[in-house]
PDB file of N, CA, C and O in Angstrom:
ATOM      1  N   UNK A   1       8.498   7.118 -10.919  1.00  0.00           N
ATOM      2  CA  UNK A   1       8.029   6.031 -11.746  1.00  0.00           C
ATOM      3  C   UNK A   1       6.626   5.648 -11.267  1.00  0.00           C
ATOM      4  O   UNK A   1       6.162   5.771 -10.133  1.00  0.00           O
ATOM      5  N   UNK A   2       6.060   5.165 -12.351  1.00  0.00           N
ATOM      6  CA  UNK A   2       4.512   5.138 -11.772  1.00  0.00           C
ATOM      7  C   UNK A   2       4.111   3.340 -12.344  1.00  0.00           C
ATOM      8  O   UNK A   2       4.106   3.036 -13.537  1.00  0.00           O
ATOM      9  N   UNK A   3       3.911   2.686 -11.603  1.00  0.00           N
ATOM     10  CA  UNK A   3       4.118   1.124 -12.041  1.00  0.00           C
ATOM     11  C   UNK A   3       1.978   0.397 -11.597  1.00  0.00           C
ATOM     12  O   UNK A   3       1.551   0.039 -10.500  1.00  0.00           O
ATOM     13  N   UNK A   4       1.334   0.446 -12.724  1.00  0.00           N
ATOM     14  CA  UNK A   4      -0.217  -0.151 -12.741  1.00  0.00           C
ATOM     15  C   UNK A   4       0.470  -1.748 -12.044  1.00  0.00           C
ATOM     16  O   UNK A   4       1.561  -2.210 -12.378  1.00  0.00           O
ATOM     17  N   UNK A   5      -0.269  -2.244 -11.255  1.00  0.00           N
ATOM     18  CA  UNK A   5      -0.353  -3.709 -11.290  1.00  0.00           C
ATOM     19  C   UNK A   5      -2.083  -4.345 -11.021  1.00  0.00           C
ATOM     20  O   UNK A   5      -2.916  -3.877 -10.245  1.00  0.00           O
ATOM     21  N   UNK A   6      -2.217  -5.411 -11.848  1.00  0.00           N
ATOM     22  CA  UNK A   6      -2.844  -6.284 -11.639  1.00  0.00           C
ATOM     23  C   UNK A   6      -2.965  -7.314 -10.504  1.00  0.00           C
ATOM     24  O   UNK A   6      -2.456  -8.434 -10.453  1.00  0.00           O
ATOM     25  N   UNK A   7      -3.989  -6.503  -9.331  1.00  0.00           N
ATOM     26  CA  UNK A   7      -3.909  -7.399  -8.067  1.00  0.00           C
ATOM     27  C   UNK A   7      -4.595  -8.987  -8.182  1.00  0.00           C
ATOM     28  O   UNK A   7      -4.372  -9.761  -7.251  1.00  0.00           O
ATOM     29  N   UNK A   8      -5.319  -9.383  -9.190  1.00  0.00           N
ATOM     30  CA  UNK A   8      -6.169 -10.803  -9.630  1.00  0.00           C
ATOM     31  C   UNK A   8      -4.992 -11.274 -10.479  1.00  0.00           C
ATOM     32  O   UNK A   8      -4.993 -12.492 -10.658  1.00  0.00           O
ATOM     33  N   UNK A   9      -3.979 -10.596 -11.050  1.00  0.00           N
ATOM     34  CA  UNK A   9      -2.770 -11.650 -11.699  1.00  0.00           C
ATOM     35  C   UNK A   9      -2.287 -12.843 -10.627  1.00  0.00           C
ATOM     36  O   UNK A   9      -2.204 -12.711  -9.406  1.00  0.00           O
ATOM     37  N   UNK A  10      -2.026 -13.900 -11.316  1.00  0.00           N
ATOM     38  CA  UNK A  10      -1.712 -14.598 -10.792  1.00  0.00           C
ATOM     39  C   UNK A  10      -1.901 -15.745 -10.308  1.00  0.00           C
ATOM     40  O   UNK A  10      -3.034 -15.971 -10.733  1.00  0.00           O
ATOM     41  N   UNK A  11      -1.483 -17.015  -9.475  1.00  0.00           N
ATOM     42  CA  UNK A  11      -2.007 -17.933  -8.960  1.00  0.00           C
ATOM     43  C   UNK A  11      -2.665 -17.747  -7.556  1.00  0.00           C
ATOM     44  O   UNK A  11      -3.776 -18.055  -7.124  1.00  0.00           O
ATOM     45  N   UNK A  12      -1.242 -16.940  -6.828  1.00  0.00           N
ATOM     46  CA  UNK A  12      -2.186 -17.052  -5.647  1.00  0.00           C
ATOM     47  C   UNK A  12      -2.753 -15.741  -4.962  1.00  0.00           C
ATOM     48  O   UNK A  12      -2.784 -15.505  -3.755  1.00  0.00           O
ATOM     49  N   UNK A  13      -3.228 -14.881  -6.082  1.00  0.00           N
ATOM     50  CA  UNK A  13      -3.961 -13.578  -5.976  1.00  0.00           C
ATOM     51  C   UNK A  13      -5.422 -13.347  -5.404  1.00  0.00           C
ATOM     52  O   UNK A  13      -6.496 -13.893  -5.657  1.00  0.00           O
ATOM     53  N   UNK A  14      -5.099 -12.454  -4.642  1.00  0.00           N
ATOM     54  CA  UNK A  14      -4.740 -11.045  -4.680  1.00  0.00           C
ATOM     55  C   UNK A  14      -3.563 -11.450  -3.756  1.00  0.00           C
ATOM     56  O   UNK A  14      -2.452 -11.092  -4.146  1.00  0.00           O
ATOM     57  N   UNK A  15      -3.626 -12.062  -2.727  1.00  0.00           N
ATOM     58  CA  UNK A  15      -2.739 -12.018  -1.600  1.00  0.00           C
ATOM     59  C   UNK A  15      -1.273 -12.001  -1.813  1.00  0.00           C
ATOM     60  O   UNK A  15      -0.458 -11.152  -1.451  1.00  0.00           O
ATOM     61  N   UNK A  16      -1.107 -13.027  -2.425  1.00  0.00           N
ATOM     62  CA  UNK A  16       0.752 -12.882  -3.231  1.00  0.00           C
ATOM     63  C   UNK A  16       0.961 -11.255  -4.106  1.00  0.00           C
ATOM     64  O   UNK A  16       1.877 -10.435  -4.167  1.00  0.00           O
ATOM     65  N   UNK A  17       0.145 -11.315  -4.453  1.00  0.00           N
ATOM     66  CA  UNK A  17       0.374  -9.948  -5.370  1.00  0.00           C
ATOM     67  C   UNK A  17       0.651  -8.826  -4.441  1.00  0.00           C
ATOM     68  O   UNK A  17       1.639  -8.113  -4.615  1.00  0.00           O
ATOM     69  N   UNK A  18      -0.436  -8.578  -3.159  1.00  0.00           N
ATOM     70  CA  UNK A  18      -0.619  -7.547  -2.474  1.00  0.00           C
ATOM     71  C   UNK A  18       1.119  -7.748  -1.941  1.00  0.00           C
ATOM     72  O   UNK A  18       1.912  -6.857  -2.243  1.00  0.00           O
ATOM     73  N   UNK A  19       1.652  -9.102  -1.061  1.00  0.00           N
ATOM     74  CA  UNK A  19       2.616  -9.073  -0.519  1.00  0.00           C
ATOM     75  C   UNK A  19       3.774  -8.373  -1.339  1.00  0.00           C
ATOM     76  O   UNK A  19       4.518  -7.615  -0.718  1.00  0.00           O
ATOM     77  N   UNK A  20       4.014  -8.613  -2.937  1.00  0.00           N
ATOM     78  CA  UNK A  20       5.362  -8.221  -3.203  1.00  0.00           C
ATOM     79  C   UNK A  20       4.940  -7.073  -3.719  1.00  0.00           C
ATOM     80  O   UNK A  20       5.838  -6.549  -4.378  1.00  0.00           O
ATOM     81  N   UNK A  21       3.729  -6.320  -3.696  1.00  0.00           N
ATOM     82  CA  UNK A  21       3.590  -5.193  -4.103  1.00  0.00           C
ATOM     83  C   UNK A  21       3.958  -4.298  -3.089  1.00  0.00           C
ATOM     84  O   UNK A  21       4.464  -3.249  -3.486  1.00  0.00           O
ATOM     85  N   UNK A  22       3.837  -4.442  -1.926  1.00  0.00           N
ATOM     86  CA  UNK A  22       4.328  -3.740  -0.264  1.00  0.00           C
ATOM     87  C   UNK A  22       5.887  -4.320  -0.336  1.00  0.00           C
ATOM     88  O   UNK A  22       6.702  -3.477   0.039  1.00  0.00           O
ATOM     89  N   UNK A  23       6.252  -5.130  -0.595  1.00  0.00           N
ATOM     90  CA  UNK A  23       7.820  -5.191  -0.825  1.00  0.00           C
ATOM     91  C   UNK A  23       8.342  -4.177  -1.385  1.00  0.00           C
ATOM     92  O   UNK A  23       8.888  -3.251  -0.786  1.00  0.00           O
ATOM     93  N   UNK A  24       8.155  -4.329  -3.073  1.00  0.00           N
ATOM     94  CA  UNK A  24       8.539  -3.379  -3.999  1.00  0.00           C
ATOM     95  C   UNK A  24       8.301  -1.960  -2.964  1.00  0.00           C
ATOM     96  O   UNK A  24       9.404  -1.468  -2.724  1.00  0.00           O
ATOM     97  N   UNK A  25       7.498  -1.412  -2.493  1.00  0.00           N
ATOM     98  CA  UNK A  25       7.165   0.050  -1.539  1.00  0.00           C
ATOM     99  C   UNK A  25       8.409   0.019  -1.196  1.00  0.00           C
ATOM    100  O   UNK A  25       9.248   0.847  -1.550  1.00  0.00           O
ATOM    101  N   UNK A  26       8.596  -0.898  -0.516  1.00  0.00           N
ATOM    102  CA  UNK A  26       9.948  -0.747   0.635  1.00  0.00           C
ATOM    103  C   UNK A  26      11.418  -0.462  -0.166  1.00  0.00           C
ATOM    104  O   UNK A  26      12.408  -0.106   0.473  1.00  0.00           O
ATOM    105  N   UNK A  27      11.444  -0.637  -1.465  1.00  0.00           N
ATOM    106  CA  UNK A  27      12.730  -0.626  -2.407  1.00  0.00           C
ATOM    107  C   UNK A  27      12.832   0.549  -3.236  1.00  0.00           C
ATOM    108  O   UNK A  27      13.881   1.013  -3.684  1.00  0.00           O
ATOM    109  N   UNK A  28      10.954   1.269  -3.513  1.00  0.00           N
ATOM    110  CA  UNK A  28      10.865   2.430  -4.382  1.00  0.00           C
ATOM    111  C   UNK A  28      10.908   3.804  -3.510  1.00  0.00           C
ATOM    112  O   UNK A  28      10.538   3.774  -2.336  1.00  0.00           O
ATOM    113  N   UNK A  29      11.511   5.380  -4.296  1.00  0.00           N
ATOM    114  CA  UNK A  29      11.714   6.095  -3.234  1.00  0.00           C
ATOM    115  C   UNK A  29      10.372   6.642  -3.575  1.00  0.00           C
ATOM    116  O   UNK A  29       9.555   6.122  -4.334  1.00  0.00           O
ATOM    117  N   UNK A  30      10.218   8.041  -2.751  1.00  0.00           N
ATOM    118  CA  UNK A  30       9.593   8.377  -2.246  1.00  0.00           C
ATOM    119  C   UNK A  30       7.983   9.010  -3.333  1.00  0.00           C
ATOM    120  O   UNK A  30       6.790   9.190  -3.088  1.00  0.00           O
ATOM    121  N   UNK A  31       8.830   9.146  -4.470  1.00  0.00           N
ATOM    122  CA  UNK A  31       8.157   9.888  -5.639  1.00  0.00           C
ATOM    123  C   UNK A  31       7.682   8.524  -6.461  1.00  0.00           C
ATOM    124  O   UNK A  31       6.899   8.817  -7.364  1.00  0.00           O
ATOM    125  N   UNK A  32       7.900   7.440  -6.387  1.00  0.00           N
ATOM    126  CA  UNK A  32       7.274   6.352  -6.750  1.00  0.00           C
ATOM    127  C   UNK A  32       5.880   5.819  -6.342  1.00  0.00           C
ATOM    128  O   UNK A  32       5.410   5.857  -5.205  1.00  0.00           O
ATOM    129  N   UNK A  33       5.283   5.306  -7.478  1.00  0.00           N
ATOM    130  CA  UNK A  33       3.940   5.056  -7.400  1.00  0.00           C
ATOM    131  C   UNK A  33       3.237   3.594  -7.500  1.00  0.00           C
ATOM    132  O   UNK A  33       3.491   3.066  -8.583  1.00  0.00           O
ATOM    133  N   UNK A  34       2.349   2.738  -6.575  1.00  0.00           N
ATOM    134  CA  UNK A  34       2.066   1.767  -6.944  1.00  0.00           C
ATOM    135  C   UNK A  34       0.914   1.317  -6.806  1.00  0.00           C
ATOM    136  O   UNK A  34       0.489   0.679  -5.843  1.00  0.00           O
ATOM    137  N   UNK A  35       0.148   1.738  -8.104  1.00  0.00           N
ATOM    138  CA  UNK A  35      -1.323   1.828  -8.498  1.00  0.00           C
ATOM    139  C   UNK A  35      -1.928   0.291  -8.410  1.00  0.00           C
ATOM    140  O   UNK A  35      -1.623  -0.265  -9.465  1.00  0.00           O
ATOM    141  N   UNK A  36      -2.322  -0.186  -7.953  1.00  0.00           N
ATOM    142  CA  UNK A  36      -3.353  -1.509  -7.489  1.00  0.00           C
ATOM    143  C   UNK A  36      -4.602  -1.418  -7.940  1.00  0.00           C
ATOM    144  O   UNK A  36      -5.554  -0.782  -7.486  1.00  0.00           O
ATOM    145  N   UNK A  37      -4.496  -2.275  -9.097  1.00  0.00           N
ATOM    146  CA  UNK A  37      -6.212  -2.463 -10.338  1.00  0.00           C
ATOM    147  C   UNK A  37      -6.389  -3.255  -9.577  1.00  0.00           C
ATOM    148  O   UNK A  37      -5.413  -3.683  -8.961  1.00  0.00           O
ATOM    149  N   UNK A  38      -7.798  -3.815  -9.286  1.00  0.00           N
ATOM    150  CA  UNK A  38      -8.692  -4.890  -8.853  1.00  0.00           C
ATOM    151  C   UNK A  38      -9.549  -4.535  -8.254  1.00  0.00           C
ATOM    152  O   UNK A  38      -9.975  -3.442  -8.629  1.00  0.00           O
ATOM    153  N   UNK A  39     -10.400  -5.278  -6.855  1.00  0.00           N
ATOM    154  CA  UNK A  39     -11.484  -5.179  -6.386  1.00  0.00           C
ATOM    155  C   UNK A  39     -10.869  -4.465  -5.094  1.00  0.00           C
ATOM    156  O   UNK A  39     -10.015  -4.895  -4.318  1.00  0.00           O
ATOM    157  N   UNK A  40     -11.607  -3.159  -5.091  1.00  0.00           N
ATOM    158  CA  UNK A  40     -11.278  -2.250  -4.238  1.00  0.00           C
ATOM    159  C   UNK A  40     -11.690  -2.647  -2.646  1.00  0.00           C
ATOM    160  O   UNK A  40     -11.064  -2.179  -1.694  1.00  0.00           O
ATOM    161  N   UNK A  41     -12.503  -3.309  -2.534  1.00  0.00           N
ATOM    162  CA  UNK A  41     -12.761  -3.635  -1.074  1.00  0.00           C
ATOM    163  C   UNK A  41     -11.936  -4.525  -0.310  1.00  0.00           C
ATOM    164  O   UNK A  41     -11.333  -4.349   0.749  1.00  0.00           O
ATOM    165  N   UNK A  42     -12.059  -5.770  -1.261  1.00  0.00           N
ATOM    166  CA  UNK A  42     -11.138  -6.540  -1.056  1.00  0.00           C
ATOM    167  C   UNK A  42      -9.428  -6.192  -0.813  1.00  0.00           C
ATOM    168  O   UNK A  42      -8.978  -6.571   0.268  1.00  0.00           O
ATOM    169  N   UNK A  43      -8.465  -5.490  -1.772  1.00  0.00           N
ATOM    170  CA  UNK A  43      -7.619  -4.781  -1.696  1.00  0.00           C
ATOM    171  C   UNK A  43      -7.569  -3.951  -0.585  1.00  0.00           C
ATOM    172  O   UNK A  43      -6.665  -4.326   0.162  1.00  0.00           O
ATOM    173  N   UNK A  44      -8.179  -2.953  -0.149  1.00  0.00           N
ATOM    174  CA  UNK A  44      -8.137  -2.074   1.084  1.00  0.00           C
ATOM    175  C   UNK A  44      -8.121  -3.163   2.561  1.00  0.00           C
ATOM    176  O   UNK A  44      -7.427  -3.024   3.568  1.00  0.00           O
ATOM    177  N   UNK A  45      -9.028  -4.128   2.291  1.00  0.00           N
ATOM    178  CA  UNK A  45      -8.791  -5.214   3.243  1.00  0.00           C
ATOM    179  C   UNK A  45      -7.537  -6.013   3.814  1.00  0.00           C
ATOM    180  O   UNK A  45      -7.203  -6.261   4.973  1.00  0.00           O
ATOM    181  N   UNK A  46      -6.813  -6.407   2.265  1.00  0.00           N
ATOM    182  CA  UNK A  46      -5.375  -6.728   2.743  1.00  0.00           C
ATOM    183  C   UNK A  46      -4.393  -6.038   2.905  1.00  0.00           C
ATOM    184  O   UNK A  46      -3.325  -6.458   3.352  1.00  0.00           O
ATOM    185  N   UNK A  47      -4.682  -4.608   2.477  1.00  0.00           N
ATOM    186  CA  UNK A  47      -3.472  -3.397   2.732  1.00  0.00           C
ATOM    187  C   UNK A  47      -4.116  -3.592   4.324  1.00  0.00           C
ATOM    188  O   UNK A  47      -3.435  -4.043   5.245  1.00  0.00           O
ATOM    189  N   UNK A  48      -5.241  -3.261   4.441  1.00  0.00           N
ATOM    190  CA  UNK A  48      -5.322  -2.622   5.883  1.00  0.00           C
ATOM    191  C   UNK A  48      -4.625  -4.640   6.907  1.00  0.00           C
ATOM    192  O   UNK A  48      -3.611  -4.677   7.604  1.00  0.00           O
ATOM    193  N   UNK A  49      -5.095  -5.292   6.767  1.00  0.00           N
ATOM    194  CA  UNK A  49      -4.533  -6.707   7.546  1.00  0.00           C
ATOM    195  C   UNK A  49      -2.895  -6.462   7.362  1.00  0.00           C
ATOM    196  O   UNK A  49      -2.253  -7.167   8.140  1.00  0.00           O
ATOM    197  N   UNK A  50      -2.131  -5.667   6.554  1.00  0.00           N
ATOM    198  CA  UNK A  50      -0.744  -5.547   6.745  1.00  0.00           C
ATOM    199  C   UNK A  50      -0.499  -4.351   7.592  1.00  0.00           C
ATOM    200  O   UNK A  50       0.530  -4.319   8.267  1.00  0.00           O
ATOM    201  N   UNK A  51      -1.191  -3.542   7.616  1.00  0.00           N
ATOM    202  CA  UNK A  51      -0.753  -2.540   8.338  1.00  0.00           C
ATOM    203  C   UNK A  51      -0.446  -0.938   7.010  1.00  0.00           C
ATOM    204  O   UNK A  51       0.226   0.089   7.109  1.00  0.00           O
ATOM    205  N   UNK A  52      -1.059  -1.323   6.254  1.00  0.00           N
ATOM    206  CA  UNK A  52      -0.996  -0.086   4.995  1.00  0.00           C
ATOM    207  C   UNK A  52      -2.263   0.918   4.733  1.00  0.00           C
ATOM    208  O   UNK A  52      -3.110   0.637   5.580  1.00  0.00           O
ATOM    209  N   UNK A  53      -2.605   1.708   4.103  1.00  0.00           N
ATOM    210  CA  UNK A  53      -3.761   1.869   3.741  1.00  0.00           C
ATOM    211  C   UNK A  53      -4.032   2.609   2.207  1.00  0.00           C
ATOM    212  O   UNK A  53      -3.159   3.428   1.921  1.00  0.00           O
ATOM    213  N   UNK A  54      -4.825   2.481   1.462  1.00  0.00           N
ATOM    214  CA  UNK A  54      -4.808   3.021   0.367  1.00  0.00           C
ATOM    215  C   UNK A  54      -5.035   4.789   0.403  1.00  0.00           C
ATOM    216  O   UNK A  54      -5.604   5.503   1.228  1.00  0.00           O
ATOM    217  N   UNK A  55      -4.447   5.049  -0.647  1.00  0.00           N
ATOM    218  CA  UNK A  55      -4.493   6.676  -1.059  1.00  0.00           C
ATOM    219  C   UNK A  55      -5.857   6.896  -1.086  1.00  0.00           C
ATOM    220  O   UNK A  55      -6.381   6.271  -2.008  1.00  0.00           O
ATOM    221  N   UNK A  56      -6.716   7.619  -0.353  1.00  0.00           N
ATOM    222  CA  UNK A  56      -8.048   8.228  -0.996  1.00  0.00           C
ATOM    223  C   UNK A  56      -7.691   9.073  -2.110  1.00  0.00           C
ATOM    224  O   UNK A  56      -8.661   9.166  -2.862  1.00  0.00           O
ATOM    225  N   UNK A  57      -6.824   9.642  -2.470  1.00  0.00           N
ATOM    226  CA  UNK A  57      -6.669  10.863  -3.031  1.00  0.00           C
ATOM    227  C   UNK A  57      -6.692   9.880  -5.043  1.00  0.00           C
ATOM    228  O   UNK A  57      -7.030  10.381  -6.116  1.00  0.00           O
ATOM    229  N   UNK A  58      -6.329   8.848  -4.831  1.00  0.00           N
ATOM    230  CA  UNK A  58      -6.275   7.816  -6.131  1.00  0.00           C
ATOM    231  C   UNK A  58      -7.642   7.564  -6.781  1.00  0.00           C
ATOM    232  O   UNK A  58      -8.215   6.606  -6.262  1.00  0.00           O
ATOM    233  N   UNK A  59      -8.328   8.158  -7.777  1.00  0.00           N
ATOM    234  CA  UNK A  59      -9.387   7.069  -8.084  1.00  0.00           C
ATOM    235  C   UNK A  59      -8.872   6.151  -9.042  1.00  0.00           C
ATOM    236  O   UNK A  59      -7.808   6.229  -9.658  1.00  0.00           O
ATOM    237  N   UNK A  60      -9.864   5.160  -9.102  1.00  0.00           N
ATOM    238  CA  UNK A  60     -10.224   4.202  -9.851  1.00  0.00           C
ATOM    239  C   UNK A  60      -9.070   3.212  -9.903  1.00  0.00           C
ATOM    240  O   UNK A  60      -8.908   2.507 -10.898  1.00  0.00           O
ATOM    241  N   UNK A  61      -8.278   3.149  -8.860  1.00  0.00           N
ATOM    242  CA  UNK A  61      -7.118   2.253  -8.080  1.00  0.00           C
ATOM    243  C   UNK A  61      -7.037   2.522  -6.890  1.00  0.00           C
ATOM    244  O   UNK A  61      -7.885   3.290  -6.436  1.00  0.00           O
ATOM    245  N   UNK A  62      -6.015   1.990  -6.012  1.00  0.00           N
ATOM    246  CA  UNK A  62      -5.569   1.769  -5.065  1.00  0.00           C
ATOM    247  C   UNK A  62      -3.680   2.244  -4.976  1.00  0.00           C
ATOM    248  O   UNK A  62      -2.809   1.550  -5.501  1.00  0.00           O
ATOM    249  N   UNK A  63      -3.408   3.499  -4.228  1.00  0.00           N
ATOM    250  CA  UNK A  63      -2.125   3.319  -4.142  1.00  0.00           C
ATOM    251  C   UNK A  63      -1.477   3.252  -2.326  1.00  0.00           C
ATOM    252  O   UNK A  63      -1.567   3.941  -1.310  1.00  0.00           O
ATOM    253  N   UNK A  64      -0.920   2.160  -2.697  1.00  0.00           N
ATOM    254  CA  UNK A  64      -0.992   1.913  -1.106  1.00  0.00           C
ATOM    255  C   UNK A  64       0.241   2.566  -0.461  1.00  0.00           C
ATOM    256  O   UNK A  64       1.346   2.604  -1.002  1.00  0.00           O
ATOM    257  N   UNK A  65      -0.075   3.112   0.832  1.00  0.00           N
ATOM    258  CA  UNK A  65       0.772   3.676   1.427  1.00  0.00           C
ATOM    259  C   UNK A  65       1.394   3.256   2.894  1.00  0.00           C
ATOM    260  O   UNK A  65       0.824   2.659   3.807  1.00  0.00           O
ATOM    261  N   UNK A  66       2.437   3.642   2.847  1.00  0.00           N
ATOM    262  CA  UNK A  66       3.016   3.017   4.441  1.00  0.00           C
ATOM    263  C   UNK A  66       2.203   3.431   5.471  1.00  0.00           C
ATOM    264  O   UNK A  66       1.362   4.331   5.488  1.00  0.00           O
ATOM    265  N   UNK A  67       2.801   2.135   6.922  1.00  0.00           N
ATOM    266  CA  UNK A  67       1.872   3.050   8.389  1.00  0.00           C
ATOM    267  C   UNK A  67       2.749   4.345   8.305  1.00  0.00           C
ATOM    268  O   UNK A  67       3.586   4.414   7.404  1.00  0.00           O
ATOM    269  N   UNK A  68       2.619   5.267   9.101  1.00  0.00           N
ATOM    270  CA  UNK A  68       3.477   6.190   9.162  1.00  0.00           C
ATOM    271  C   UNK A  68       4.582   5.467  10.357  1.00  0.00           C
ATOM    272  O   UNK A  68       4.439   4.449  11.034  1.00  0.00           O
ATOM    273  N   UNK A  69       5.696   6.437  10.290  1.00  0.00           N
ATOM    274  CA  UNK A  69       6.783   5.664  11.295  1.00  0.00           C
ATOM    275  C   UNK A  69       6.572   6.296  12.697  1.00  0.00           C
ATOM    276  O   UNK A  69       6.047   7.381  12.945  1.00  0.00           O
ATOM    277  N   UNK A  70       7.129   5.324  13.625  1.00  0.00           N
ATOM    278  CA  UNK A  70       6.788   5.809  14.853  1.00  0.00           C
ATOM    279  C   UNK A  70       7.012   7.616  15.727  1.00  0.00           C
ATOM    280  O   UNK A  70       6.494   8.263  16.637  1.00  0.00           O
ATOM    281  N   UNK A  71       8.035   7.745  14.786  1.00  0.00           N
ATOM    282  CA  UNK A  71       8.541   9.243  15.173  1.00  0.00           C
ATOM    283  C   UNK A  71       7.722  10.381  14.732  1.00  0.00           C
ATOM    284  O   UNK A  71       7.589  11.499  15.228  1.00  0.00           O
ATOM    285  N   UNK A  72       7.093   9.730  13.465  1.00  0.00           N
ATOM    286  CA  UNK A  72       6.297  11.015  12.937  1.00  0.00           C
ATOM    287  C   UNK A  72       4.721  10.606  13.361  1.00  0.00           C
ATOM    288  O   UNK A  72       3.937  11.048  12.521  1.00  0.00           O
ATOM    289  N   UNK A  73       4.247  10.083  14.139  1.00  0.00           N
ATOM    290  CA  UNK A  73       2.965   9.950  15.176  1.00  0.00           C
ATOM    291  C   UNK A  73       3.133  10.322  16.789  1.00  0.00           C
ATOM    292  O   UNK A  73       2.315  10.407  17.704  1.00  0.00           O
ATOM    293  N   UNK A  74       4.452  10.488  16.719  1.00  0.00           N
ATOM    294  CA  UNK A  74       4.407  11.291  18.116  1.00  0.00           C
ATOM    295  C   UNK A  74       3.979  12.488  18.900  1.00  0.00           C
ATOM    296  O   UNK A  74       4.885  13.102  19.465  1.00  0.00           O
ATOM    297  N   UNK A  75       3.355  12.713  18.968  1.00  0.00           N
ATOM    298  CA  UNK A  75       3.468  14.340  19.797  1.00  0.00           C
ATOM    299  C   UNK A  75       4.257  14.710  20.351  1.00  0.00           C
ATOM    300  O   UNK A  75       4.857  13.927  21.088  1.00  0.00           O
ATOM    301  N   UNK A  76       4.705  16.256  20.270  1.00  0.00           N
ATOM    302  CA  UNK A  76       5.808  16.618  21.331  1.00  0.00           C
ATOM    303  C   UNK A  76       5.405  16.684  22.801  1.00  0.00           C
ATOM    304  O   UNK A  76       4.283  17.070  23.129  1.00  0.00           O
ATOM    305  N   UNK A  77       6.530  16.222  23.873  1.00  0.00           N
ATOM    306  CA  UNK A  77       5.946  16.115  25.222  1.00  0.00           C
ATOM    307  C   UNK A  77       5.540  14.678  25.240  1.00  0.00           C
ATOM    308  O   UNK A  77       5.045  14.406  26.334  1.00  0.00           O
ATOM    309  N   UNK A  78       5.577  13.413  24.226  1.00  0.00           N
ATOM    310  CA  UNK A  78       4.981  12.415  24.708  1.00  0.00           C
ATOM    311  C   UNK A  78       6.248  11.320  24.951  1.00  0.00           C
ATOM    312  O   UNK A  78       7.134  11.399  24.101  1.00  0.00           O
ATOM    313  N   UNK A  79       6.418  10.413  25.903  1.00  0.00           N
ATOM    314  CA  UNK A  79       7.815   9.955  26.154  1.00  0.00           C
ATOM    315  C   UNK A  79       7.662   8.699  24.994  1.00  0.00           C
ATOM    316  O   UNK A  79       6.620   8.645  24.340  1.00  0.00           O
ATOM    317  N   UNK A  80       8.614   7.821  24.801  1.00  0.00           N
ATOM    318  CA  UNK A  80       9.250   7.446  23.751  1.00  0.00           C
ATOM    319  C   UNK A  80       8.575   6.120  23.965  1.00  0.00           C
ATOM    320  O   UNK A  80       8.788   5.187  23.191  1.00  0.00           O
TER     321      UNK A  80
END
C-alpha cells in the first residue's frame, strides 16, 4: 500500500503529523509506503530528531525509514 500524506495538514503540523506518521511505520509491513509531501528540509529534520531518515532513493517526497535494528548494525566478532 502506498499512502501520500500531507506533512503542513493540520493544527499542530508538521510535528503531529511527522509523529503519527512514524507510528503508522510501526503498524505497516514491510512493502508499505509512507510518502511525506511538504518542506523537505524541514521534514528530514524531524525524521532525523526521531531517529529516522528519509529514502534518498524517493523524489519529490520524503519516505521515511526506520533506524536500522541493533542486530543488523553489528559486525561479526563485535560483543553484544
Amino acid at each position: 500500500m502506498n499512502i501520500a500524506l500531507d506533512v503542513m495538514g493540520g493544527d499542530h503540523a508538521p510535528e503531529a503529523v511527522i509523529d503519527g506518521m512514524l507510528l503508522a511505520l510501526e503498524t505497516l509491513g514491510n512493502e508499505d509506503r509512507i510518502l511525506a509531501i511538504g518542506p523537505a528540509k524541514k521534514t528530514e529534520a524531524l525524521l532525523a530528531e526521531r531517529g529516522y531518515q528519509a529514502d534518498p532513493q524517493v523524489p519529490n517526497g520524503l519516505r521515511a525509514r526506520p533506524p536500522p535494528r541493533p542486530a543488523e548494525t553489528m559486525r561479526p566478532g563485535e560483543p553484544e
